[in-house]
C-alpha positions as MATLAB code, in Angstrom:
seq = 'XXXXXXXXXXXXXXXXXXXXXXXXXXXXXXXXXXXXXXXXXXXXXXXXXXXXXXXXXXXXXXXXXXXXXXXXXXXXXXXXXXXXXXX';
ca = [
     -48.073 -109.774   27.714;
     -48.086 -113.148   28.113;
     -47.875 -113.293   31.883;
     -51.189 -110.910   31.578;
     -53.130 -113.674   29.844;
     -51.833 -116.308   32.421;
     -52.929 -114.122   35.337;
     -56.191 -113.294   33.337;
     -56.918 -117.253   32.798;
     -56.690 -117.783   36.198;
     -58.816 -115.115   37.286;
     -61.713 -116.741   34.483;
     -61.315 -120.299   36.050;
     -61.462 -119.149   39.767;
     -64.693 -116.731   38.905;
     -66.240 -119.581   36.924;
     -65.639 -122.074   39.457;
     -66.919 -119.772   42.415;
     -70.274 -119.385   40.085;
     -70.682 -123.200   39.558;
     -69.599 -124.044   43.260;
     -72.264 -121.788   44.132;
     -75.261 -122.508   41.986;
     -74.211 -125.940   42.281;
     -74.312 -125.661   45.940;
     -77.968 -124.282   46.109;
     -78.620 -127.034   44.068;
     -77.396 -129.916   46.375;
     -78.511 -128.300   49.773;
     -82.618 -127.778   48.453;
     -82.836 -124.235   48.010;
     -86.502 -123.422   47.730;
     -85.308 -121.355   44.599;
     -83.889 -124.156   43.190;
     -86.934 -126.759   44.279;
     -89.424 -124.433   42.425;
     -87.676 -123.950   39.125;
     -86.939 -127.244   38.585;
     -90.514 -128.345   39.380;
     -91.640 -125.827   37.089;
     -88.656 -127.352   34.546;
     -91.372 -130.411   35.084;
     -88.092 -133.183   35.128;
     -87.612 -134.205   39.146;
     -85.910 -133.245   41.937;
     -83.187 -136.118   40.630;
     -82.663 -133.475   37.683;
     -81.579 -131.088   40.171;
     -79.392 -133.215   42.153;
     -78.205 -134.217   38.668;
     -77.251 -130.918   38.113;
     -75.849 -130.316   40.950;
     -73.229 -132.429   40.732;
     -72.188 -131.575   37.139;
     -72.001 -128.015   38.174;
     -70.055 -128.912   41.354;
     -67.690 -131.500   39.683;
     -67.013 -129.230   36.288;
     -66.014 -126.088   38.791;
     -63.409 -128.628   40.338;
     -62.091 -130.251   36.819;
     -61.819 -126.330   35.881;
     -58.212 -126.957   38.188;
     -57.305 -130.478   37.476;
     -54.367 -130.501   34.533;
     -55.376 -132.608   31.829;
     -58.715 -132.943   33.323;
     -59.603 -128.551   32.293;
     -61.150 -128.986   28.839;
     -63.466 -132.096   30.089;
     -64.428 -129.721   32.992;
     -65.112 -126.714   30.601;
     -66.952 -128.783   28.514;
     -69.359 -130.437   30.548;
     -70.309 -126.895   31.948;
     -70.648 -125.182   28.763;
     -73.254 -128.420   27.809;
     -75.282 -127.789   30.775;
     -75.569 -123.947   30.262;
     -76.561 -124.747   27.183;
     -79.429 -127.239   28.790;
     -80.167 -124.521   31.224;
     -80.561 -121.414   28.748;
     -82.662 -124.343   26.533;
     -84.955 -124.913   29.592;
     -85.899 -121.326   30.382;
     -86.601 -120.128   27.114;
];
């Protein structure tokens, strides 16, 4: 059982970090999508870059020992900014 829950972690992080990579990416490159929602958010374009990077950089800690729970952490904070912002 216990090699089931390693195997299962490691699925978690990788589909995590694909998620944040991604909507981190969009983020970074200027995705019209991205441009419009956070002009709508009403913060700056340096609020997306912002977030960008914290996306980016918490998918990556998601694989650095020692380094996982800061990663995790930072991520969770921002979803929790990001759910915030659209309701």
């Amino acid at each position: 059982m216990e090699i089931v829950q390693k195997y299962a972690l490691w699925v978690l992080k990788i589909l995590a970090a694909l998620a944040f990579l991604g909507a981190g990416s969009m983020k970074l490159i200027g995705n019209p999508d991205m441009v419009a929602v956070f002009e709508a958010v009403g913060l700056g374009q340096w609020f997306r870059y912002l977030t960008g990077v914290i996306e980016v950089g918490g998918a990556i800690l998601l694989f650095v020992p020692g380094l996982q729970l800061f990663g995790a952490s930072i991520l969770a904070i921002t979803m929790v900014g990001a759910v915030s912002a659209h309701l």
